[in-house]
N, C-alpha and C positions, 0 to 999 in steps of 0.2 A: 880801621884802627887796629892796633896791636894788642896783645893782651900775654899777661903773667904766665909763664909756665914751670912756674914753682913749684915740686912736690912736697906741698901742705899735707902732714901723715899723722896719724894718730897710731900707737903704737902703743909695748908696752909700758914705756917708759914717758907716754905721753905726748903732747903737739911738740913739732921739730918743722925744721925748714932743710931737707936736703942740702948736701954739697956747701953749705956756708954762704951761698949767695944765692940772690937773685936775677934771674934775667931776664930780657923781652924776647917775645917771638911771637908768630901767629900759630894760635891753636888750632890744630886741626880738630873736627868730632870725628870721634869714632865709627869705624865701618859698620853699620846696622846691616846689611845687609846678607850676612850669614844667621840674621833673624828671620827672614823674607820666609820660610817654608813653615815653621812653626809657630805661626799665630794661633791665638786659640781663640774660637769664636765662641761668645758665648751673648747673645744677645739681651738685652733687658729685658723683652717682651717675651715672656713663652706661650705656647699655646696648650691649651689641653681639650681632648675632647673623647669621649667615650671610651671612659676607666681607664685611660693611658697615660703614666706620669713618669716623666724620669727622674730617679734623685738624686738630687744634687741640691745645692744650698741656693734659694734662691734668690738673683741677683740682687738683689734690697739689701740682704745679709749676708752677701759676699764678700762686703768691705763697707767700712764704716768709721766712727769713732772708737774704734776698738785696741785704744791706749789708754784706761780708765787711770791710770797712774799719771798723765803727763794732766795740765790744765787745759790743753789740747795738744791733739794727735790721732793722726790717719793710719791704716792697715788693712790688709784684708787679710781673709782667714787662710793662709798660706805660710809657710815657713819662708817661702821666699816671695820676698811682696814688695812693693813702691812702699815707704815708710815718711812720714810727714811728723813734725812738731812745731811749737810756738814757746818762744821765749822771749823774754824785756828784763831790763831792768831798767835802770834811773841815771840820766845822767847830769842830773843839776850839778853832781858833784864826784871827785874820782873814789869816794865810796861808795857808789851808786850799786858797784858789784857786790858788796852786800846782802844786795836786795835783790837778787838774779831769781828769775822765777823761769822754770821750766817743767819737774816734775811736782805733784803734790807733796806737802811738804805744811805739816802741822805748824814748824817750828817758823812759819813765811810769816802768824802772824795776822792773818788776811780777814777781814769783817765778813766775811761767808764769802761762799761761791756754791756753784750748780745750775744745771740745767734747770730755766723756768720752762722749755718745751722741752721733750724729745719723743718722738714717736717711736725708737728702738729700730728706725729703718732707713728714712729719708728723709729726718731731721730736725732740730736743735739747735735750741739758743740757749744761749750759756751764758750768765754774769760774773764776774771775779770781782768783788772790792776788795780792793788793792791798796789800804790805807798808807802804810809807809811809802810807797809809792807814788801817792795822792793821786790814785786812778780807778775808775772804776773800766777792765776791759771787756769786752761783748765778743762773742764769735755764734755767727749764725751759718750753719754747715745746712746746706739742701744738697739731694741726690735727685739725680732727673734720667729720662731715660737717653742712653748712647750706643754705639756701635760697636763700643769693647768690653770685655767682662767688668763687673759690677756698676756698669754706668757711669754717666758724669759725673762730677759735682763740685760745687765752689763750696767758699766761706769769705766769711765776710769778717774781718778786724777789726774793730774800731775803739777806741779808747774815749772818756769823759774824766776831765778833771772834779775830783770829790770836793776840792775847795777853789774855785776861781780866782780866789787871789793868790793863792802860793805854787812854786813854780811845778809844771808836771811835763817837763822834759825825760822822752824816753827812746831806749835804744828796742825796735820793737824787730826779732830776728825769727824767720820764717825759712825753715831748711825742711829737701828734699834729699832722700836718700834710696838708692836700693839695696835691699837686704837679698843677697843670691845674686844670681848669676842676670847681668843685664851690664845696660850701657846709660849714658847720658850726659847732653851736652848743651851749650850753651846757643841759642841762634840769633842773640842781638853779638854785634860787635861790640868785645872786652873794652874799658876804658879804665883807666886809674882814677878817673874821679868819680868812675860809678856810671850808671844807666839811667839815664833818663826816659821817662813814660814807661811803657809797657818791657815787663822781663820775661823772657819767653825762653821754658827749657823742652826738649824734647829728647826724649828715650826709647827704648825700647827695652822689653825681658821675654822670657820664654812664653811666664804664663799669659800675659798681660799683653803683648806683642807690641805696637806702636803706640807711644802715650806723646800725651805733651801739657806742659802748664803753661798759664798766662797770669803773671801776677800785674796789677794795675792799681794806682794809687787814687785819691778821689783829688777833683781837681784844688780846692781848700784846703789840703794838707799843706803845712806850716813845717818846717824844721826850726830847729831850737838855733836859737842865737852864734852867728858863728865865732862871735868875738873879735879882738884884735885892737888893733891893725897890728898886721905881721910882719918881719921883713921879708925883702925876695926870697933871704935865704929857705925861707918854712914853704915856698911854692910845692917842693916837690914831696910833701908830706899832709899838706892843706887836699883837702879832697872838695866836692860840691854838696851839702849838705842836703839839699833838694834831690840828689841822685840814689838810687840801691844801689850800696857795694855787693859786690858780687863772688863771692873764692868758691869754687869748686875743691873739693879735699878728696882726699882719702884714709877711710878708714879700714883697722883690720874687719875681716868677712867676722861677722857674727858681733862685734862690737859696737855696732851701731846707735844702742841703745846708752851707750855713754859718752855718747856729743854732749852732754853736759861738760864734762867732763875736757875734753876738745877745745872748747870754746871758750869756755874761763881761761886755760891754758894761755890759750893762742891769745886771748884779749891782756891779758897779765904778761905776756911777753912781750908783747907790742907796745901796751905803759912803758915798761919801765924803760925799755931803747927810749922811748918818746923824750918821757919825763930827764933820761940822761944827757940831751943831747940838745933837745931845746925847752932851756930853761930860761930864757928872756928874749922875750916877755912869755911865762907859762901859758901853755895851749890850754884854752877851754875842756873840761871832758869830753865832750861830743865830738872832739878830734884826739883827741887821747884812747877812746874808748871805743874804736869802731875800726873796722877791718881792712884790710889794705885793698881796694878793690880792682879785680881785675886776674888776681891770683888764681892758678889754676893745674891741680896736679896732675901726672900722666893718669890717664884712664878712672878721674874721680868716681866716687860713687854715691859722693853728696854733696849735694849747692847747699850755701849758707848765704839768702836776703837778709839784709841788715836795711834798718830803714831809721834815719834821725826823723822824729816827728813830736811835737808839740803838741799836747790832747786839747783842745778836740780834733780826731784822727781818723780816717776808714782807710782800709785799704780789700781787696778783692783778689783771693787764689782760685783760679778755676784749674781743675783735674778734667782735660780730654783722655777718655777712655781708648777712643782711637784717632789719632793723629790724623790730619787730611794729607791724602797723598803729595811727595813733594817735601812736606813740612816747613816750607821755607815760613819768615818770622808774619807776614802779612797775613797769610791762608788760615796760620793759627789764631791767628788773635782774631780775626773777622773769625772765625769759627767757635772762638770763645765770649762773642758781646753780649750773647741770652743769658751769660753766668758773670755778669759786673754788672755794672751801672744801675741803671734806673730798672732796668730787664729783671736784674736778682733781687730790686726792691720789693718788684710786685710780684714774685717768687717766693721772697720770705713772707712777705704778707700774705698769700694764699694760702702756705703751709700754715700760720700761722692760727688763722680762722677754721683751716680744718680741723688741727690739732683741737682747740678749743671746742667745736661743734661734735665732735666724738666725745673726749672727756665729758662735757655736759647730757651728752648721750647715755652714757654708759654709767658715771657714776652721779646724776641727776642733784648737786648737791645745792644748788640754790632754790630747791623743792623743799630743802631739810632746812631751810632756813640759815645757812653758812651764808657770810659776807663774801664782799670781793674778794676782799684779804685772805679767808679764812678755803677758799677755792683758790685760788693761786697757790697759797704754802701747800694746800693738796698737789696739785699741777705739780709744784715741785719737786715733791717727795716722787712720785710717780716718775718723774724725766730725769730726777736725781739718778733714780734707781736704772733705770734704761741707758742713762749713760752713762753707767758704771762697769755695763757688757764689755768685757776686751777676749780679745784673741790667743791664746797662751802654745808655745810650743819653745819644747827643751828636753834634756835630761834632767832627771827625776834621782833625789836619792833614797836609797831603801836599803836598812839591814835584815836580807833573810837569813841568815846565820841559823836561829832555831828549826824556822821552814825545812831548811836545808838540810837537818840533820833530826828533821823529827823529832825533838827535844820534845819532853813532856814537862819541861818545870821551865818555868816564866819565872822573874823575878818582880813581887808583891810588894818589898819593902822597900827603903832603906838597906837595910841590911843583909839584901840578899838571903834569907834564911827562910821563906816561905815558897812551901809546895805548892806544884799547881797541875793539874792532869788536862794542862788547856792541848797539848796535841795528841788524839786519839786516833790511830788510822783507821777506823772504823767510822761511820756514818752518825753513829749511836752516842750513848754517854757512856765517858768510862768510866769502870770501876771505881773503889772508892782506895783499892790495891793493887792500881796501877802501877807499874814499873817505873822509878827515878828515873832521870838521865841527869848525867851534867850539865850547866847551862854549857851551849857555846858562848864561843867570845864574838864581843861587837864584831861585824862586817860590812860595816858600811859601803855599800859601791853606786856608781853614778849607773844607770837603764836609760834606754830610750835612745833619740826623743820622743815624743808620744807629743800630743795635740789637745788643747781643751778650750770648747767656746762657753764664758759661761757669764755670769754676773759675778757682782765683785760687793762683800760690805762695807768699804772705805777706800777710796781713793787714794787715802796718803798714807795710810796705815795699815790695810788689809786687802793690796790690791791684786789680790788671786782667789783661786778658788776654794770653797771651805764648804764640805760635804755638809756638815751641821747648818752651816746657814742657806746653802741654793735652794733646798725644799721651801725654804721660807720666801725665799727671793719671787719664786717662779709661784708661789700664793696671786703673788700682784702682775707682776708680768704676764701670768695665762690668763689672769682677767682683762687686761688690757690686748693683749695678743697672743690669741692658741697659736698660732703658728711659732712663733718665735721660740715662745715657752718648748714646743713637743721639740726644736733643734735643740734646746741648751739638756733636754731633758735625754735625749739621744746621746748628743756629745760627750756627756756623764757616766751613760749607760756603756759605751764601749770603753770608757778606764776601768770597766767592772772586770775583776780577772777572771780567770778559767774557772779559778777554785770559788769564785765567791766576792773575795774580797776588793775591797775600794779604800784610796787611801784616803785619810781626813784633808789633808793639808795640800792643796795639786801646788807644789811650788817647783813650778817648769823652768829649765833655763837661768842663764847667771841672771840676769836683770831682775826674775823672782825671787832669787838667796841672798842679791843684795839685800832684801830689804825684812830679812828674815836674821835676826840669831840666831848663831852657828846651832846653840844646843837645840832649836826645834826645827831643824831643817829633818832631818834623817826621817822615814815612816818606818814601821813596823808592822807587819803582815799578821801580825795578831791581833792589832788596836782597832779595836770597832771605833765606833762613831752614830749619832742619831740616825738613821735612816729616813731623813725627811724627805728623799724625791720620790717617798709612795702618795708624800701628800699632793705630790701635782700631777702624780698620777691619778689619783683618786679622782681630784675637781677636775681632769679630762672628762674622765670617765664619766662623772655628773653631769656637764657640759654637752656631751654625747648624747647622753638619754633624753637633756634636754629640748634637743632638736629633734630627736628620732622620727618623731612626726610630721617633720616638715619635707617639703619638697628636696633629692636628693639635688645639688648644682652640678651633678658627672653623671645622673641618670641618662642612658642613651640617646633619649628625645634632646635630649641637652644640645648637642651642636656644638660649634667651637665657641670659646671663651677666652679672650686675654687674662693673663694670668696676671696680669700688674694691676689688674682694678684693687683698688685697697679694702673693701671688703671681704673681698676672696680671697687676697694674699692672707689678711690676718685669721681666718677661718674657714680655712680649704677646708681642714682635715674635720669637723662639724659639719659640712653641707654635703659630706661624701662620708655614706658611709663604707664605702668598701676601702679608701683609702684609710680610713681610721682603725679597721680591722687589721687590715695590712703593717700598721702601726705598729698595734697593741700587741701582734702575732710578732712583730721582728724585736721588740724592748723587753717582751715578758721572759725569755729564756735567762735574760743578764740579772733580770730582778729573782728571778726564783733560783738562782743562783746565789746570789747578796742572801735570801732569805735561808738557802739551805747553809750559808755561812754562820750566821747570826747561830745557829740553831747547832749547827756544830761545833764552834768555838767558842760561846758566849753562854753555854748552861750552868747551871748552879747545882748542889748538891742539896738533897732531900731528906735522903737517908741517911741515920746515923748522929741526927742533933732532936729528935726525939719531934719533926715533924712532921703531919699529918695534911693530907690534900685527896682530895679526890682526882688529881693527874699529876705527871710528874713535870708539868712544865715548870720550870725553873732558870731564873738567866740571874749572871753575876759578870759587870764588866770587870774584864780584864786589862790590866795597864795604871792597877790602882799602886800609887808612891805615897807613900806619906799620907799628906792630908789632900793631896789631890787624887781628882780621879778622871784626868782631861779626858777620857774616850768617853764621858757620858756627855761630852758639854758642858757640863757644871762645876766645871773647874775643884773651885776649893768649897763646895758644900760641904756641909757636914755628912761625915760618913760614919761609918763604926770607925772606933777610938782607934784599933790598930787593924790595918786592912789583914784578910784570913780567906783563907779560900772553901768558909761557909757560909758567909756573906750571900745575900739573895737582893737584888735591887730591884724595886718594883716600879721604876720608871722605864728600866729596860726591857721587862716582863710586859710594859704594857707596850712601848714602842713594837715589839715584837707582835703584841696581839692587833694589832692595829696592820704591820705588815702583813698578818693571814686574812685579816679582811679584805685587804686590797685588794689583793692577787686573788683571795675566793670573787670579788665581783669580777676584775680584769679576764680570770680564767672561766669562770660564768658565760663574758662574751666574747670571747671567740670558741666557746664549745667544749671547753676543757675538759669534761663533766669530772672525769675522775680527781684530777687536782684541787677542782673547787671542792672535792667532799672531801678531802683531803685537808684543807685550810679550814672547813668550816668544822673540822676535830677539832683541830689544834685551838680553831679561837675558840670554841667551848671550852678546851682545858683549861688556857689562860686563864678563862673568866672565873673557872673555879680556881685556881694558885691563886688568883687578886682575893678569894673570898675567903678561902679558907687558910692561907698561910701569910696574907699581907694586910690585913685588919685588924688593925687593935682596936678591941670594944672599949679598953680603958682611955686610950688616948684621944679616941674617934677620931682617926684616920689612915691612911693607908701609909707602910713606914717600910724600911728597909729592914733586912734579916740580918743580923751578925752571931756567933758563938759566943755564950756567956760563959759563967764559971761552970764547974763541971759538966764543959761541951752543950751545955744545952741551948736551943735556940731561943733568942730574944728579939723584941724588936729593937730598931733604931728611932727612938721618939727624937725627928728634927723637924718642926712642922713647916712647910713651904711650898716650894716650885715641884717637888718630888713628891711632897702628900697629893700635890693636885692631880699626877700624868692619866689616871685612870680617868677623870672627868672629861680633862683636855681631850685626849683623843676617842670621846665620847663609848667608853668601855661600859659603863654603869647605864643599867637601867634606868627609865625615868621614874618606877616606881622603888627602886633600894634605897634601902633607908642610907646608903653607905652617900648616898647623891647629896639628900638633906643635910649631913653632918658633913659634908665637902661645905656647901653652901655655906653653911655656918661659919668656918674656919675662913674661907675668902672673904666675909665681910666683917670677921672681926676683929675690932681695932687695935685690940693687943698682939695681935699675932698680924695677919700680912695685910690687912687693910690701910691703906694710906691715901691721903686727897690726891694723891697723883698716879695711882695706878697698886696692882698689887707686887709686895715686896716679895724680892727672892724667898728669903726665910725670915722667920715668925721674930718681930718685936722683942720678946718674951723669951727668947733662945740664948743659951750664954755664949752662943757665936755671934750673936749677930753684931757686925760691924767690924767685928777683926781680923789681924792680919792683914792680908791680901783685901780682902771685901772686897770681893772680883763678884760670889753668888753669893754672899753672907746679907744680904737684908739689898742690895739696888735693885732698881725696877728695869725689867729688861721689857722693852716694847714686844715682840715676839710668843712670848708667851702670855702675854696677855691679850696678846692675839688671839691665838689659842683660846683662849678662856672665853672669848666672846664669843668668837668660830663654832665651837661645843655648846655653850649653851644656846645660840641662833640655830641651829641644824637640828640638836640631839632635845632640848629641855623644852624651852621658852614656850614653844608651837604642837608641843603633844602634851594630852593631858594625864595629867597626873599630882600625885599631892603634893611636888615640889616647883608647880608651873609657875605661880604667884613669883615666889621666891627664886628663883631663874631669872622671870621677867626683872627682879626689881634688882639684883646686884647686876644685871647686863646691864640696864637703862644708864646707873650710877657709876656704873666700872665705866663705861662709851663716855661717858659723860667727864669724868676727870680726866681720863688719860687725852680727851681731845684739846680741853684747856689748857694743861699745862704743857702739852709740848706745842702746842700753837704759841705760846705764853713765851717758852723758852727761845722759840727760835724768831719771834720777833724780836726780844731781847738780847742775842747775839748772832741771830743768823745761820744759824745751824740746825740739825737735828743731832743728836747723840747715841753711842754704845749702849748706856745705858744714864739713869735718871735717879737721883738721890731719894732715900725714902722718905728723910725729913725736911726737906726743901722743895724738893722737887726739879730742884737742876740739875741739869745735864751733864755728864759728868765721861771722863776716860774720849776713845775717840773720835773724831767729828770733821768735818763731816758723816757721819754712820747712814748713809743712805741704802743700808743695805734691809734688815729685817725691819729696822726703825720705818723705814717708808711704811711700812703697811698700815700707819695710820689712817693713810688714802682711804682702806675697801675699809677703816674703823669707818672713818666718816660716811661712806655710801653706803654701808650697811653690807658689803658686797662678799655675804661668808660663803 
């Protein structure tokens, strides 16, 4: 047969068809064989044995589902990688594009979607209801082991109509692409009416060396009505409905990620010729709407399967890691039949009991008396969250302007008019007669690219990485998998810069700025941010001690070990102690680097507003506007009335105090001695600045500092998420009285107690609920995490006069916050950002799989 060699190109001005026409010819593929020398071998199976590991990422989390933005999409953790997506829309009708679903996308509409499984490695099943559509689609991704790097693996497609009697005709499009430098071609012979049975591509790239897919349909797949009767004339625009069309394209290098973009194009181009030209009798959509097959550019760099199918639908993509020698179309597909048919049935099904037989393992919840239901929506939030991991690499934007020129004044307001002594080239605090500078001017400039693997808190809406949220994310993720968790925790640890700093927002590459407003694209090398990945450093650390006693798995007597048994894989660095020392000794220079930032850039002023402490630790974030104060994470809390740079925050005083604990145990075990007595100062000071300068006896509770009228220091009485941080990050004794009057304030119902969780800020607050009400009174899952976290570890279980009262607002806090977002997300299917204080619905954006998951270890008790 003949096939198309049209160069189909995506450009900047969008899909185009070269030269004005079309022609026939036989495609030749590509010469692979200037690949032949540079294969990279990286096999599934590694071995280890007597303390010898090499690192690298290991093949499980090579490559994965790690496009948390698309509803599915494949990658591995490389800038240049095989790239994979799934798209559909509708074609009962030529509106059906409409309804085009490809990336996450709030605005689609959809009755929920997410992972009911995902193991974070080797696999996941995913639901989408897909109501405008009347579909509900499945994709079940397994990884197994192969001969190329990151192993094999298929997925499975399959569609079900949500109402059987109305129609659910769909255009269901399944494209390959390479991002970098490689090849790939076609090895069934092109047809214009498409391929029948099995569509077989094979490629090759540097890293990856010889690949090949085999996409296969199940033999019950139905195409949607083809209409008619047509005349002769429409023969040569009539395709077979039952067949894959098939175009190979090209896009520009580095563009890949907007084949959305591409393919509406090109299908809205092809209408309207359609629609202009044969107009009686009107072609059905599903010939209106589907791709000219056969079409093929010089030296594509991505196939686009188009497939007409009728729900109910399966179809089967298997990824060979290494191609069999030869590659002809036979060799591949016998060599891909363990990953389709009945073979990948009882493949999913395996994965599927295992998945289940762990979860039940580890977070034991039909022991706690939880239903089916109510262990599923667990499961989901968990698999939500794992499959939310994606791969991030790009340039980064950042203005160092101030950096750069050593400026000591930041700008505090609005109105630019507030001093600040935030750059001191000393180590120390500075003076309180520090030397002005001018501000520089903005200098926004593009760095990089740089690299980040990480978890993500929304899919459609927040699908990159946020320093404020991964400590939370990797709470649930290290419970489920230390391994997993210690890479994304790594990955983190090397955006750490020279000086200290990490930026809040990791938004890498165009494909993250699209999805970002322009005004919070830019970072600023002075804007802190929560430092939560000391928190999964810490439950490492716990984790550690935990086994300590057990049998080492690298102890010499040991012998060789596959390194893909899944026990091992998810808890190497626990059954070895030397590799975990090995760990702790290569992340702790990045973190006490972070920590000597905080400590140099983020202190507060003591002297001079007439307050008194027994140490000078003192922190004020910086990058406070107005009435926000984004670099603490709590956006639009209440702050002092106008931001001043006497201001003392004692949320970030305690985050701070919480960072010297960590690093005093982390540096404890690997031998630090001097560092740890080093931190165990500093968190003694903290603990006196929380006593003596951030306690109000009149308001009972812990408050922010601001400047009153003749200079003198006041509190900030705003009672909430900031009265609590001393508790949360378990700072307070169990004997201080300052612990009972927290307790108080969490369960009372004027202030943040609510049947569905505790409220950002207090009832009774004449903020609360306005403006923004971003932290003005909703219920953020995450810190009420926290709340339970601190009093399970810190209160509940040591005795003391506030035991009672510990136990009973943990029993009651566990107890609401499980009802109503089980409550919530049977009623729409989702989990959410955050949760109404007077209702208790869900509220802002959703899927929120990100900190909201930790419902999971709420339910299993798992602090």
């Amino acid at each position: 047969m003949s096939a198309a060699t049209s160069t189909l190109a995506l450009n900047d001005q969008g899909a185009s068809i070269h030269n004005n026409s079309l022609h026939w010819g036989k495609c030749h593929p590509p010469n692979l064989s200037k690949h032949a020398s540079i294969l990279t071998l990286d096999p599934f199976v590694h071995f280890y044995a007597e303390y010898t590991y090499i690192r690298s990422p290991s093949t499980t989390i090579a490559s994965g589902t790690y496009r948390p933005n698309l509803y599915f999409g494949t990658r591995s953790r490389s800038p240049h990688t095989i790239m994979t997506g799934l798209a559909w829309h509708s074609v009962n009708d030529l509106a059906g594009l409409e309804q085009f679903r490809h990336s996450c996308e709030q605005g689609d509409r959809l009755d929920g979607y997410g992972w009911n499984r995902h193991d974070g490695r080797t696999f996941g099943d995913q639901e989408i209801r897909d109501a405008p559509n009347n579909v509900i689609i499945k994709t079940e991704f397994v990884k197994v082991e192969g001969a190329g790097p990151g192993g094999d693996w298929a997925v499975r497609i399959s569609g079900q109509p949500i109402n059987p009697d109305a129609p659910a005709d769909l255009s269901m499009i399944f494209y390959i692409g390479i991002e970098g430098e490689g090849s790939m071609h076609l090895l069934n012979d092109a047809h214009p009416q498409g391929i029948t049975g099995e569509v077989v591509l094979a490629g090759s790239t540097p890293a990856q060396g010889d690949f090949a897919f085999v996409v296969s349909g199940d033999p019950s797949n139905e195409a949607p009505q083809r209409g008619g009767p047509y005349p002769p004339s429409y023969d040569t625009i009539l395709t077979d409905l039952q067949a894959t069309a098939v175009v190979g394209a090209k896009i520009d290098s580095g563009k890949l990620w907007t084949i959305k973009d591409f393919l509406l194009q090109s299908l809205v181009q092809r209408a309207r010729v359609l629609l202009q030209n044969y107009q009686k009798p009107m072609l059905e959509p599903v010939h209106v709407l589907r791709f000219p097959s056969g079409f093929e550019a010089q030296d594509p760099n991505v196939f686009i399967l188009q497939k007409g199918l009728k729900a109910p639908f399966s179809f089967d993509v298997a990824f060979l890691s290494r191609a069999p020698k030869g590659k002809d179309l036979k060799s591949v597909v016998a060599k891909a039949l363990h990953l389709s048919g009945s073979p990948l049935t009882k493949l999913i099904k395996e994965r599927e009991i295992a998945f289940d037989q762990k979860f039940d393992h580890l977070f034991g919840l039909s022991s706690k008396g939880f239903g089916q239901a109510q262990i599923d929506f667990a499961k989901w939030c968990l698999s939500s969250m794992n499959g939310g991991i994606g791969y991030f690499h790009g340039t980064w934007m950042v203005d160092r302007a101030e950096v750069d020129t050593d400026s000591e004044f930041f700008d505090e307001e609005d109105d630019d008019e507030a001093a600040d002594d935030y750059f001191d080239t000393s180590f120390g605090r500075a003076g309180a007669g520090a030397q002005k500078q001018v501000k520089a001017p903005p200098a926004p400039a593009l760095e990089g690219p740089v690299e980040l693997f990480t978890a993500t808190p929304s899919r459609p809406f927040f699908p990159r990485g946020f320093l404020w949220d991964e400590g939370f994310h990797l709470q649930l993720i290290g419970k489920w998998d230390n391994e997993l968790s210690l890479d994304i925790i790594e990955s983190w640890a090397n955006r750490i810069e020279n000086n200290g700093w990490v930026a809040r927002e990791q938004i890498l590459g165009d494909e993250a700025r699209s999805k970002v407003p322009s005004e919070f694209v830019t970072q600023y090398p002075h804007h802190a941010n929560p430092p939560t990945l000391i928190l999964p450093v810490w439950e490492f650390v716990e984790r550690l001690m935990h086994e300590s006693g057990k049998v080492s798995i690298g102890a010499p007597n040991g012998g060789i070990m596959a390194s893909n048994d899944p026990s091992y894989l998810t808890r190497r660095h626990l059954l070895d102690q030397d590799l975990a020392m090995n760990y702790l000794k290569r992340i702790y220079p990045k973190f006490k680097l972070q920590y000597e930032w905080f400590r140099k850039t983020q202190w507060g002023e003591i002297e001079g507003y007439g307050r008194t402490s027994r140490s000078n630790e003192a922190y004020r974030w910086r990058g406070r506007k107005g009435v926000h104060t984004l670099t603490s994470g709590l956006d639009d809390y209440p702050r002092a009335a106008e931001p001043n740079t006497g201001e003392l925050h004692v949320d970030l005083l305690s985050w701070v105090g919480f960072f010297a604990k960590t690093l005093q145990r982390v540096a404890e075990e690997i031998g630090y001695k001097d560092d740890a007595a080093m931190y165990a100062k500093h968190y003694q000071d903290i603990l006196y600045s929380l006593e003596d300068m951030h306690w109000s006896e009149a308001a009972k509770c812990f408050c922010d500092l601001t400047v009153g009228a003749h200079g003198k220091s006041t509190f900030v009485v705003h009672k909430g998420y900031v009265s609590l941080f001393p508790l949360l990050l378990g700072l307070l004794k169990p004997d201080a009285p300052q612990l009972g009057a927290t307790l108080d304030l969490m369960r009372d119902e004027e202030h943040i107690w609510t049947p569905y969780g505790l409220a950002s800020l207090s009832q009774s607050d004449p903020y609360f609920g306005t403006h923004e009400n971003y932290w003005r009174g909703p219920i953020w899952i995450h810190l009420n995490y926290m709340a339970l976290w601190s009093l399970h570890k810190n209160y509940m279980h040591v005795p003391g006069p506030y035991q009672d009262q510990a136990k009973a607002v943990y029993k009651e806090l566990r107890e609401n916050l499980i009802r109503n977002m089980f409550q919530e997300y049977t009623r729409t299917g989702y989990i959410y950002e955050q949760y109404s204080p007077l209702d208790g619905h869900g509220q802002r954006s959703h899927p929120f799989t990100g900190w909201s998951s930790l419902v999971t270890l709420i339910m299993a008790e798992k602090f």
